[in-house]
C-alpha positions as CSV (number, residue, x, y, z in Angstrom):
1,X,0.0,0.0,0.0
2,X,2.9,2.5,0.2
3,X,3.1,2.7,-3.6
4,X,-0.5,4.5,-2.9
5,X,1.2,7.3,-1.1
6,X,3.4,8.3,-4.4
7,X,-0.3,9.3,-5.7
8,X,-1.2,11.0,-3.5
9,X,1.5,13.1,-2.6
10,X,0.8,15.8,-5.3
11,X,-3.2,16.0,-4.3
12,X,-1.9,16.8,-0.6
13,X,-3.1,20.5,-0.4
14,X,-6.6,19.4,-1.9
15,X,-6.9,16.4,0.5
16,X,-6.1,18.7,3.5
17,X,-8.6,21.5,2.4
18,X,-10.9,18.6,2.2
19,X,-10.2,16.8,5.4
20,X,-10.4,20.4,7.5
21,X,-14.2,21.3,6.1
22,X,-15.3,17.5,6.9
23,X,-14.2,17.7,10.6
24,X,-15.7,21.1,10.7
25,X,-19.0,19.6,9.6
26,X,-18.3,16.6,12.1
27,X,-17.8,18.1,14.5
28,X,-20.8,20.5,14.0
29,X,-22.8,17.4,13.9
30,X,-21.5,15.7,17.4
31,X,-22.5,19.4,18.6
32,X,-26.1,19.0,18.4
33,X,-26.7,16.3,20.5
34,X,-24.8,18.1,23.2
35,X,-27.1,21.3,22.5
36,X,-30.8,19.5,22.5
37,X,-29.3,18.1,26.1
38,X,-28.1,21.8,27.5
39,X,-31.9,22.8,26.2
40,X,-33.8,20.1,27.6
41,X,-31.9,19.8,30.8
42,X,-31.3,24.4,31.7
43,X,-33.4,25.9,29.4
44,X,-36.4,24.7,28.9
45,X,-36.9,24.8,32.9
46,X,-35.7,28.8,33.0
47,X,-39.0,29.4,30.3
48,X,-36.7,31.4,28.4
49,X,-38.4,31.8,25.3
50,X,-35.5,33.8,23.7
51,X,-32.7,31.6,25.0
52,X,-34.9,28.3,23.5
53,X,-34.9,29.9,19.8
54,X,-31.3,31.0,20.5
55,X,-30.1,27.3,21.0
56,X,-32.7,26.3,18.3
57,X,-31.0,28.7,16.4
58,X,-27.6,27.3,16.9
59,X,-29.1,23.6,16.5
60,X,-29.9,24.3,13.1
61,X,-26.4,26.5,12.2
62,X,-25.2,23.1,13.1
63,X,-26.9,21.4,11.3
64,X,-26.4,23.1,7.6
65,X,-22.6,23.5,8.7
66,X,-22.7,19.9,8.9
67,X,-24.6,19.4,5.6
68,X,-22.6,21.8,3.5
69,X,-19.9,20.6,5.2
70,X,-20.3,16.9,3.8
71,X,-21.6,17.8,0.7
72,X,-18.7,20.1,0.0
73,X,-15.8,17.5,1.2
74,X,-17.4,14.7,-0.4
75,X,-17.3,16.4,-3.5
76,X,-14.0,17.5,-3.3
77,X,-13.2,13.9,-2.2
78,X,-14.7,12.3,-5.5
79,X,-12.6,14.7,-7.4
80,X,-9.3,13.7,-6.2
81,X,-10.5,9.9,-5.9
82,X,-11.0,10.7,-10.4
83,X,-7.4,12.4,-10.3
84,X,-5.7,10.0,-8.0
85,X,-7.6,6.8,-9.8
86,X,-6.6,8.3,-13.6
87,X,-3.2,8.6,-13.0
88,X,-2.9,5.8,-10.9
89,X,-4.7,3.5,-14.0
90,X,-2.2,5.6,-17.0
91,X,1.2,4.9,-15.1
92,X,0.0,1.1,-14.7
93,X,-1.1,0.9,-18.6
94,X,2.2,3.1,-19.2
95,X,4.2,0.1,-17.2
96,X,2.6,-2.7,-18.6
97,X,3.6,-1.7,-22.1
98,X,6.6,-1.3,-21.2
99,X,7.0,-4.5,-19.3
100,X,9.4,-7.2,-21.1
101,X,7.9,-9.9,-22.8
102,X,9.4,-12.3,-20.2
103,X,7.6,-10.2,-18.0
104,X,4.3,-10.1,-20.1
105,X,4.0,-14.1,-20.2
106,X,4.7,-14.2,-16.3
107,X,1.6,-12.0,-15.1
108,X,-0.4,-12.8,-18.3
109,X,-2.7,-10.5,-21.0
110,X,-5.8,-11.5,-18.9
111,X,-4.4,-10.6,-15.5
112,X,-2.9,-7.8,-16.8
113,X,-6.5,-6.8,-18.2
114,X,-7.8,-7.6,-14.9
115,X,-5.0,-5.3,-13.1
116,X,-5.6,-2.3,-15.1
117,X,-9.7,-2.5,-14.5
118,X,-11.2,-4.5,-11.5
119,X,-7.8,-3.7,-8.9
120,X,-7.4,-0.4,-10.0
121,X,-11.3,0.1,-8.6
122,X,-11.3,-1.4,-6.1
123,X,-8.1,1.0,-4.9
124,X,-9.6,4.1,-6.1
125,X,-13.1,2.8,-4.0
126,X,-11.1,2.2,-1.0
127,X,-9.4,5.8,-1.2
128,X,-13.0,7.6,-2.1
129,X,-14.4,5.8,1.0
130,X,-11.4,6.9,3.1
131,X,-11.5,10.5,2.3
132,X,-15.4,10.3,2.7
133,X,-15.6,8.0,5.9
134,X,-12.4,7.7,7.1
135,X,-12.2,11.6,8.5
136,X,-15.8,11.6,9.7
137,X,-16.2,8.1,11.3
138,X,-13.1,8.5,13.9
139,X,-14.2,12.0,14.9
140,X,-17.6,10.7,15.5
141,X,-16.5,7.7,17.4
142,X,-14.1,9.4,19.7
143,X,-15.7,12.4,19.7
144,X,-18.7,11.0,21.0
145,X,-16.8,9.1,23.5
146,X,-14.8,12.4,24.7
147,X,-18.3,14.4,25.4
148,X,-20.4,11.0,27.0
149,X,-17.9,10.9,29.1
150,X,-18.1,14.7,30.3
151,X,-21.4,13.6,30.5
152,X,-22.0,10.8,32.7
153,X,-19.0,8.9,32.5
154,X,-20.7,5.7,34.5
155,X,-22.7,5.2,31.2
156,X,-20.0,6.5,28.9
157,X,-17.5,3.4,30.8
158,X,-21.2,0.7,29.8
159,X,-21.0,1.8,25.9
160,X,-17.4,1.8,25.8
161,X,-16.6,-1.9,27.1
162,X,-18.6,-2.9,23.9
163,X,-15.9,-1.5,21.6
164,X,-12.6,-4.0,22.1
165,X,-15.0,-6.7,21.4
166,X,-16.3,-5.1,18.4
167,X,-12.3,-4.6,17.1
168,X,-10.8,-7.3,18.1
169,X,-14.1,-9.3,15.9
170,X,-13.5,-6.6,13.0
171,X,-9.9,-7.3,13.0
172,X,-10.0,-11.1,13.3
173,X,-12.3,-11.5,10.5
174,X,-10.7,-8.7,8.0
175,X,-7.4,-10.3,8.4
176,X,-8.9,-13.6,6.9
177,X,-10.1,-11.1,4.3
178,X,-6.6,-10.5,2.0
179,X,-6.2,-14.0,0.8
180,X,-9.6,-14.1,0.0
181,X,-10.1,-11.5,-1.8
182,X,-6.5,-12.5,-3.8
183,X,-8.0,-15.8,-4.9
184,X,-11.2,-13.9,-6.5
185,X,-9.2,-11.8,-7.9
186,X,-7.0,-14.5,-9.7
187,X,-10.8,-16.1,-10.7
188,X,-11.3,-12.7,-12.4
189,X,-8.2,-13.4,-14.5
190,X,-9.7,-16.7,-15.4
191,X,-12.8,-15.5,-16.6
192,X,-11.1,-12.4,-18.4
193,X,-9.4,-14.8,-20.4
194,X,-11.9,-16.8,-21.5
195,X,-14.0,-14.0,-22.4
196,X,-11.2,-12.7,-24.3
197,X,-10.1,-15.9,-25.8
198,X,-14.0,-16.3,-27.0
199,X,-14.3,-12.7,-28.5
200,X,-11.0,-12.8,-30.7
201,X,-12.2,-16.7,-31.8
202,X,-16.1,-15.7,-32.1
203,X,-16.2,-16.6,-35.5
204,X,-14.1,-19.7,-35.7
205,X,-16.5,-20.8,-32.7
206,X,-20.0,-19.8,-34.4
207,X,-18.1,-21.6,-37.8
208,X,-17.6,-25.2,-35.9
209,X,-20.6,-24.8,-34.0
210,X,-19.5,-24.8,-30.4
211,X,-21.2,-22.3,-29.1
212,X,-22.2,-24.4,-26.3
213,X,-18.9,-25.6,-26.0
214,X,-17.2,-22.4,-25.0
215,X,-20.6,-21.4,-22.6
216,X,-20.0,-24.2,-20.8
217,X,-16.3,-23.2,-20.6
218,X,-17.2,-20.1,-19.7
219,X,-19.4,-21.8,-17.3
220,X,-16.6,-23.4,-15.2
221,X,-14.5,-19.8,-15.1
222,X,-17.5,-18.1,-13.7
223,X,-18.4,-20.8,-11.5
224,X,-14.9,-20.7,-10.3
225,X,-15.4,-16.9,-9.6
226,X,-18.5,-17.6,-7.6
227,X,-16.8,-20.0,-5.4
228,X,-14.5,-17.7,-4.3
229,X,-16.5,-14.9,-4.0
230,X,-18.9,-16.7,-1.7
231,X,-16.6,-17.5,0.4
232,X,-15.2,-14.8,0.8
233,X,-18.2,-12.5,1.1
234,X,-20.0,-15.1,3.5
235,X,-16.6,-14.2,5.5
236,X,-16.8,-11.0,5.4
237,X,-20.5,-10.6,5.8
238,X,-20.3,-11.9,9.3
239,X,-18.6,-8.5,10.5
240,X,-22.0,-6.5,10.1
241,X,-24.8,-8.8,11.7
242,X,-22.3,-9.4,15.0
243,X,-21.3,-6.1,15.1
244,X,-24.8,-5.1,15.0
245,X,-25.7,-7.5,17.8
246,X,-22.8,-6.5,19.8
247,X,-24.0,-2.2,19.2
248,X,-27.7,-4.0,20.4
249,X,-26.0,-5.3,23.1
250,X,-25.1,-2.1,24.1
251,X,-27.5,0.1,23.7
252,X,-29.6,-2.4,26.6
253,X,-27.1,-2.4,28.8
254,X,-26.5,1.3,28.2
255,X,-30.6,1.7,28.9
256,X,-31.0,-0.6,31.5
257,X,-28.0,1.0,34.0
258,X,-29.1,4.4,32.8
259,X,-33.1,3.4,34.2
260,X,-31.1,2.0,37.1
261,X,-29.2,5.7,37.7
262,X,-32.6,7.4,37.1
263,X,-34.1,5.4,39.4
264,X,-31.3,6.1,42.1
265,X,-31.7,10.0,41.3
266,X,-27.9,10.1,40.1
267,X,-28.7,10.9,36.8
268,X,-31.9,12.6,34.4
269,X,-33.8,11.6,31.6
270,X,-32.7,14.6,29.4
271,X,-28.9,13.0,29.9
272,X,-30.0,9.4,29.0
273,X,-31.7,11.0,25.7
274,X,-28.6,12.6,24.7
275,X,-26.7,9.9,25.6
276,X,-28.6,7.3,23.2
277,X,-28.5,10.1,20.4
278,X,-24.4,10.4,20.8
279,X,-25.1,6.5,21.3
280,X,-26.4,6.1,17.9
281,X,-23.6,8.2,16.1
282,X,-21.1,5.9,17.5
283,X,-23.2,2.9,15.9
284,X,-23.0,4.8,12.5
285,X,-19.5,5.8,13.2
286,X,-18.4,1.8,13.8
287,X,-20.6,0.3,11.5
288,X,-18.7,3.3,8.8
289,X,-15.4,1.8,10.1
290,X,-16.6,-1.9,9.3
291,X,-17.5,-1.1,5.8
292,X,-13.8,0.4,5.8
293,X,-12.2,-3.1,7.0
294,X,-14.5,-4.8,4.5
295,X,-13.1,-2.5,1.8
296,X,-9.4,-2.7,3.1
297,X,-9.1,-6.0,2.3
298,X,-10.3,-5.9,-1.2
299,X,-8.4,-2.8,-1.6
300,X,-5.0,-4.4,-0.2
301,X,-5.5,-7.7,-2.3
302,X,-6.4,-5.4,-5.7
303,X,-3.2,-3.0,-4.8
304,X,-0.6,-6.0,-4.1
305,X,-1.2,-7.4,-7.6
306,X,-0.9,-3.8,-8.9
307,X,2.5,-3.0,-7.2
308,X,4.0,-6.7,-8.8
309,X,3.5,-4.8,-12.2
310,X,4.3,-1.3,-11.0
311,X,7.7,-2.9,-9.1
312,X,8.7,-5.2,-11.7
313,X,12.3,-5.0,-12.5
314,X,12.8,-5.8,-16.2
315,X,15.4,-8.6,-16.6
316,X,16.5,-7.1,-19.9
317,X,19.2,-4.6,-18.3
318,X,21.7,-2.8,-20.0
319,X,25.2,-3.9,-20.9
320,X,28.2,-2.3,-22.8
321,X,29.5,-3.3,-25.7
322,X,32.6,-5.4,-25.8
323,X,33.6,-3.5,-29.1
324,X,34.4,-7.2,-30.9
325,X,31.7,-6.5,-33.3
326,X,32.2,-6.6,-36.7
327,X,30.4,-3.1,-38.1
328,X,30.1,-4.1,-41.7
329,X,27.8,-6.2,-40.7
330,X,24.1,-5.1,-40.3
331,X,22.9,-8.0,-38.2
332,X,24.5,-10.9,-36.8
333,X,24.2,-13.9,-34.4
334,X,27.1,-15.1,-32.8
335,X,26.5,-18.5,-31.2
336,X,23.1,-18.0,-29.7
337,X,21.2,-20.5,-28.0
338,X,17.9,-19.8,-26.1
339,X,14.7,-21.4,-23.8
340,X,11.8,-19.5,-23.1
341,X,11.3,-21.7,-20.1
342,X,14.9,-22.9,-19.0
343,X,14.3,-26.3,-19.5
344,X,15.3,-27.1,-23.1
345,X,16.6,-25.0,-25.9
346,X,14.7,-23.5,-28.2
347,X,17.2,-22.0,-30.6
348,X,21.0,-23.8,-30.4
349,X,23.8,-22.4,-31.4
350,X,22.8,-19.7,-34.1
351,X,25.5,-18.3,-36.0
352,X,24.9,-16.0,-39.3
353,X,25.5,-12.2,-40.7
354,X,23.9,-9.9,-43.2
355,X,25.4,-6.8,-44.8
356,X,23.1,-3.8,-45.0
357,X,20.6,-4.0,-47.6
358,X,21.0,-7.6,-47.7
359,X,17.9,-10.1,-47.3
360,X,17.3,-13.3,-45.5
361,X,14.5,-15.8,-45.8
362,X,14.4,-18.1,-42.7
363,X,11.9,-21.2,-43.7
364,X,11.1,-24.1,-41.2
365,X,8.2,-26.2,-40.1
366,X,5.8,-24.6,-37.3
367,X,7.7,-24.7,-33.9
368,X,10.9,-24.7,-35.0
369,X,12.1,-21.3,-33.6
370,X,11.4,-19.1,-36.2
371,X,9.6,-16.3,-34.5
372,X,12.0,-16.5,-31.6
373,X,14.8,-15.7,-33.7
374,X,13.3,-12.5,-34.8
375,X,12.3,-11.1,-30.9
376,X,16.0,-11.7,-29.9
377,X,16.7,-9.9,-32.7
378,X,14.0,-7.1,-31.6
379,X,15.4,-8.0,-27.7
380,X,12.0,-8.9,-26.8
381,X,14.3,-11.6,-25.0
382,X,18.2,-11.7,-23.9
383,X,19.9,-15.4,-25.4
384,X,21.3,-18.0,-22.8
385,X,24.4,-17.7,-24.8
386,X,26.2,-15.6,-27.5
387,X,25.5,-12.1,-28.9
388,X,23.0,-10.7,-31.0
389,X,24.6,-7.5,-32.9
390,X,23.4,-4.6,-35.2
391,X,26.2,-2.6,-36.6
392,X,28.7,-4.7,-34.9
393,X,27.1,-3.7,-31.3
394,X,25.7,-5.5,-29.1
395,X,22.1,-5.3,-29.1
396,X,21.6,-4.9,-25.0
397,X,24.2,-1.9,-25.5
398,X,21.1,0.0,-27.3
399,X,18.3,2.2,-25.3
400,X,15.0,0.8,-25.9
401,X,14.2,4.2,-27.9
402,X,17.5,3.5,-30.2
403,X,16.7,-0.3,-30.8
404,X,13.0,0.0,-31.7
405,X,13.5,3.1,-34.1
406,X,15.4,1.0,-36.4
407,X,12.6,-1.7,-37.2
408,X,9.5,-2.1,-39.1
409,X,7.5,-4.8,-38.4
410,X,4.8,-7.2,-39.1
411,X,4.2,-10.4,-37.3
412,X,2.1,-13.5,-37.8
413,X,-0.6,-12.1,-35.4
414,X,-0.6,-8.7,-35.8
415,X,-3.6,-5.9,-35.0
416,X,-5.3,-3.2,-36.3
417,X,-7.5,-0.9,-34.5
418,X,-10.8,0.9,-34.9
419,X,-10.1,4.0,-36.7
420,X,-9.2,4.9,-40.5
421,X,-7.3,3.0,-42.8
422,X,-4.6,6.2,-43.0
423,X,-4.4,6.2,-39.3
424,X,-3.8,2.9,-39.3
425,X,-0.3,3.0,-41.2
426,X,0.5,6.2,-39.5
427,X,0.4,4.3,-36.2
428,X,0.8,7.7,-34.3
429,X,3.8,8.6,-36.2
430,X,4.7,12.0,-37.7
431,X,4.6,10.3,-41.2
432,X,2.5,12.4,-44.5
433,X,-0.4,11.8,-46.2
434,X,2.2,11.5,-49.6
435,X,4.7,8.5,-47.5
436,X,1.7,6.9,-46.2
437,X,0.4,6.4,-49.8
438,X,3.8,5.8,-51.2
439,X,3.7,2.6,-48.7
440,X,0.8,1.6,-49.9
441,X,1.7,1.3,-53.6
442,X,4.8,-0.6,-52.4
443,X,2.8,-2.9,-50.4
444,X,0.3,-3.7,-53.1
445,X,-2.6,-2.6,-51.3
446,X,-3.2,1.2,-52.9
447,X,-5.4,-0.6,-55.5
448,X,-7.7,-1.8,-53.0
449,X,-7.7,0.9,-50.9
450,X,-8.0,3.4,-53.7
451,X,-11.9,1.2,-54.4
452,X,-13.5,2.2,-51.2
453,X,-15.8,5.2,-51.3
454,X,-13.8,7.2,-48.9
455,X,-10.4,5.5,-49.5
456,X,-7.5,6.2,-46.9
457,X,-10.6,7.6,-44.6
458,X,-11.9,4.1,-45.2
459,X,-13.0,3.0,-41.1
460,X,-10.9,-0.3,-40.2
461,X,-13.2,-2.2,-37.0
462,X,-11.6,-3.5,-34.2
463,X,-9.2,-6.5,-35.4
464,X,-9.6,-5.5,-39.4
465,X,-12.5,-8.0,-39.5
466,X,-13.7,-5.7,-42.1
467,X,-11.0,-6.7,-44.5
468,X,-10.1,-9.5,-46.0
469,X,-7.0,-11.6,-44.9
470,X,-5.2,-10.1,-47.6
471,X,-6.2,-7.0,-47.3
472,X,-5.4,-6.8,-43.6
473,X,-2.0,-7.8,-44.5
474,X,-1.0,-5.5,-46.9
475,X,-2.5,-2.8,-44.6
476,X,0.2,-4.2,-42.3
477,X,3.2,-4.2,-44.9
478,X,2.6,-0.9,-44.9
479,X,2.8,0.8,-41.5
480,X,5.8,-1.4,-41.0
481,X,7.2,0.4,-44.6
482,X,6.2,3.6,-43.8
483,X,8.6,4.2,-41.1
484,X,11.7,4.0,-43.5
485,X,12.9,1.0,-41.5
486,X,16.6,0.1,-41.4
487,X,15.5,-3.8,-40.8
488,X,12.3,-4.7,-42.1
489,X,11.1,-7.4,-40.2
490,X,8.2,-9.6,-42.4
491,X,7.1,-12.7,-40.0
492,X,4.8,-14.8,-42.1
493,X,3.1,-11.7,-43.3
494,X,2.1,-12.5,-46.6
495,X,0.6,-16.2,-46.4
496,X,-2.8,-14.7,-47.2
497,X,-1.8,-13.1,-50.9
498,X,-1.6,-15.0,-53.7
499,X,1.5,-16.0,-55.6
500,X,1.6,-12.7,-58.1
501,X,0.8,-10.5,-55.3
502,X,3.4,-11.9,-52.9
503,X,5.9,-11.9,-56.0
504,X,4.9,-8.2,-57.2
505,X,5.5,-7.3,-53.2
506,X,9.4,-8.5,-53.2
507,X,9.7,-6.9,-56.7
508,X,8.6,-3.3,-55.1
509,X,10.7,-4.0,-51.8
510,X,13.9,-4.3,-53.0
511,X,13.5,-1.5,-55.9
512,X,12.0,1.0,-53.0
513,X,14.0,-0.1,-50.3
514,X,17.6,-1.3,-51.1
515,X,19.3,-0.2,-48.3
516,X,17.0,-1.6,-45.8
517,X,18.4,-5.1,-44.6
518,X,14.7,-7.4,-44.7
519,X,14.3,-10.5,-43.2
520,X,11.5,-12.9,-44.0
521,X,10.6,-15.6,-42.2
522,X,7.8,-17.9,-44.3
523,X,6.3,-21.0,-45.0
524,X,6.3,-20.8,-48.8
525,X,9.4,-21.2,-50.8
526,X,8.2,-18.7,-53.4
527,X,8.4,-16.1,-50.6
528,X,11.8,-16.9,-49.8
529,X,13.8,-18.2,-53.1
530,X,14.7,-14.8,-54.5
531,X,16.6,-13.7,-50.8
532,X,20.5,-13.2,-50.6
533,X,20.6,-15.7,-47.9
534,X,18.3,-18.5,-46.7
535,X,18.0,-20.3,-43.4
536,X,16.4,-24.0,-43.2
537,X,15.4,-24.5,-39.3
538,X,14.3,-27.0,-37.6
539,X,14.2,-27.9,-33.4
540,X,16.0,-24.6,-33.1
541,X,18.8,-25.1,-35.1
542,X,20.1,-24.3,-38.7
543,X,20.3,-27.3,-40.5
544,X,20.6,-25.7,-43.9
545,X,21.9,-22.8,-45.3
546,X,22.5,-20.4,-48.8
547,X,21.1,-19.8,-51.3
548,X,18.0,-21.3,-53.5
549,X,20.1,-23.2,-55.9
550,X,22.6,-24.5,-53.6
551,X,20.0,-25.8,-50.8
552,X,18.4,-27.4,-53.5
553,X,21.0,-29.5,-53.7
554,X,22.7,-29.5,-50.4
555,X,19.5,-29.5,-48.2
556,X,17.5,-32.7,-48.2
557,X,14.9,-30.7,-46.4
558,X,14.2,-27.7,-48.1
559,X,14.2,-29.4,-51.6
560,X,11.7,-31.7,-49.9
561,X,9.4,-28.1,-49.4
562,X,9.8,-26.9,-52.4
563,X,8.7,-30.2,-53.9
564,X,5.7,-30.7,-52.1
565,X,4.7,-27.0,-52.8
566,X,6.1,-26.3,-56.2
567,X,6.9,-29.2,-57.8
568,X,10.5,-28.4,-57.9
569,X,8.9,-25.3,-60.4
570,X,8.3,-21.8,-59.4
571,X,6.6,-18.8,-59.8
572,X,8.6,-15.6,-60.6
């Protein structure tokens, strides 16, 4: 919960406004009470008419003080609950974008999700209640102790023995309340995947007709959540009902001594009437405080999962360059071997170099370490062992900022957003109307762009499911070309255009972009047969490579590909 206090810091002089007009109005409210006594017991008795509607008078100053008082704090409190809660929400979004994607697979997309919405709530609920409840129900609990004890403090001494028993049950139970909460939480992240799983695959579902299928998955996430959250409200529910009882229990023994006391002559009626009003405020006041406990615990569960993310060291720090590099060439792997989980290798002993401007087709069988090739590349990942250089440097010797600027990109599963086609190759960059086009035509998709009513103002939905594979592809192309890329990264990014497409694409690349080093990792041959150099892999290592002609005939493997897809023929 520290971490909260970094938020907060800056909204200090609006918290403190705000905490000074809410115990003005508190205690203008535990000052009524104490009034209606003085009039009932002094006044009334004097028949002073003018000293009745004096202290009426005052009653009712108290009264709006308290009201305006409440209204105005509370107010204020909501605002800086929206401030605190806004920033809190963009630094968390901020961090988890920036999170490595060692990091990313360890917390998960759907816990992630989860983070940023349901635990970031239930913090900014927990600090709304505190600014609203947590000023006003201590005043009013001590406050009424301080003046029932100036009062009668026999009766004050009855009320107050109730109290440790009501903490000590408040406490006992809220402590239980952490874990609990944790474990719905984590039942959130279930369900949040599913859901999210279900919405990206809605058509593939509706397609194979398993509709009922995925509800019943669905089913066992949410039933899942219910568990949890049963238990742990049936938990937590028990503070109310026994605090309750134990306030009832109270408020009798508070009556029955003060009837005794009466009896006796050591104490009035008007007292025991103010007492049972001041008593009442301290039953608002604690049953306040065990809404707060209750909310504590969700709030302290929601803000330990936020502070993993928000404290997350990256694993990807920086190193200096040993300065062995070679800098004529562009990219090159230097015996690199990798495992995502530690276990096995998922790339063994890499080893190959491009010049600048060169290209590179890397061809294997699904699974056999393609992609993960490419994000050490990117240093999505650091390798077990060896060196991963641009320019001759090592690539952990780059900022973040220096690394990324030198990429364009399109991967197998890439994403498009809801907003124009023109935004969507702009990407947020400060690229022109004229580049963005110029991309286009290089990417073969001005032609289809160009057919749309409204053309690069065209409206993309969420996921391009508005497009056609194709189509959503050479969209892609595109913003990854429009960034004048030094390394143009292509990962299967062209397995939905036909042959003549695909072949006019690598015509336009290499007569637009010759000084931009591409790599092209694919499944077809044709994609690949026209690159400098070529890379056969398979179980994470290279186990062929050159060029077309000579793996052909040097590579059992990639001749047996380009049978199966070409008949030993191809395309140009």
């Amino acid at each position: 919960m520290k971490w909260v206090l970094t938020y907060l810091k800056p909204l200090r002089t609006r918290i403190t406004v705000g905490t000074l007009i809410k115990i003005v109005g508190t205690l203008a409210e535990l000052m009524i009470p104490f009034f209606l006594s003085h009039i009932l017991e002094n006044v009334i008795q004097s028949n002073d008419v003018k000293q009745i509607v004096f202290y009426g008078i005052v009653m009712a100053l108290c009264a709006v003080i308290a009201s305006l008082g409440n209204i105005i704090a509370n107010r204020m409190a909501a605002k800086t609950t929206m401030i605190f809660a806004t920033r809190m929400r963009k630094e968390l979004f901020s961090k988890t974008l920036h999170l490595s994607a060692r990091s990313t697979d360890k917390f998960t997309i759907p816990s992630l999700e989860a983070r940023i919405t349901s635990d970031t709530y239930n913090v900014q609920n927990f600090i709304g209640m505190m600014q609203r409840m947590g000023i006003r129900a201590p005043i009013l609990l001590l406050g009424g102790i301080l003046i029932t004890m100036m009062m009668d403090r026999k009766l004050a001494l009855v009320m107050i023995a109730t109290l440790p028993l009501i903490f000590i049950v408040v406490y006992s139970i809220s402590r239980k309340g952490v874990p609990l909460y944790s474990k719905v939480q984590q039942s959130v992240d279930g369900m949040v995947r599913v859901v999210r799983e279900d919405a990206q695959g809605i058509r593939v579902i509706k397609a194979l007709s398993k509709v009922d299928y995925e509800n019943e998955r669905y089913d066992k996430a949410n039933l899942a959540l219910k568990k949890n959250e049963t238990r742990a409200s049936v938990i937590m529910g028990v503070v109310n009902p026994i605090m309750t009882l134990l306030m009832n229990i109270g408020i009798v023994a508070v009556i029955a001594v003060s009837a005794y006391f009466v009896s006796k002559g050591t104490s009035s009626a008007t007292t025991v009437i103010a007492f049972m009003q001041y008593f009442t405020l301290i039953s608002m006041a604690m049953m306040s405080l065990s809404r707060m406990f209750v909310m504590y615990t969700k709030c302290a569960a929601s803000a330990k999962r936020i502070s993993l993310v928000m404290e997350n060291v990256s694993e990807l720090a920086h190193y200096e360059d040993d300065g062995k590099g070679d800098a004529t060439q562009h990219v090159s792997f230097e015996n690199v071997s990798f495992s995502y989980l530690g276990k096995k290798d998922n790339l063994k002993n890499i080893s190959f170099s491009l010049k600048k401007g060169e290209t590179l087709g890397i061809i294997g069988a699904t699974g056999s370490g393609k992609s993960t090739l490419l994000r050490l590349l990117m240093r999505f990942y650091d390798p077990r062992e060896g060196i991963v250089r641009i320019k001759g440097k090592d690539v952990r010797s780059y900022s973040q900022e220096e690394l990324t600027a030198m990429f364009g990109v399109v991967f197998q599963n890439d994403f498009l957003y809801a907003d124009s086609i023109e935004e969507n190759i702009r990407f947020g960059r400060e690229i022109s109307a004229d580049e963005i086009v110029a991309a286009a035509k290089i990417a073969q998709a001005h032609d289809f762009i160009s057919s749309f009513a409204d053309g690069y103002a065209h409206g993309v939905s969420t996921g391009g499911t508005n497009l056609s594979g194709g189509q959503r592809q050479r969209v892609l192309i595109s913003r990854a070309i429009a960034g004048h890329p030094e390394i143009l990264i292509l990962d299967d990014s062209s397995s939905a255009l036909d042959y003549k497409t695909d072949a006019n694409l690598r015509r336009a690349l290499g007569e637009a972009l010759p000084d931009a080093t591409v790599i092209t990792v694919a499944q077809r041959v044709s994609s690949v047969k026209n690159c400098d150099h070529i890379l056969v892999i398979e179980d994470g290592a290279i186990i062929g490579s050159g060029k077309h002609e000579e793996l052909l005939k040097c590579c059992a493997e990639y001749k047996e590909i380009s049978d199966s897809q070409m008949g030993g023929a191809f395309l140009d």
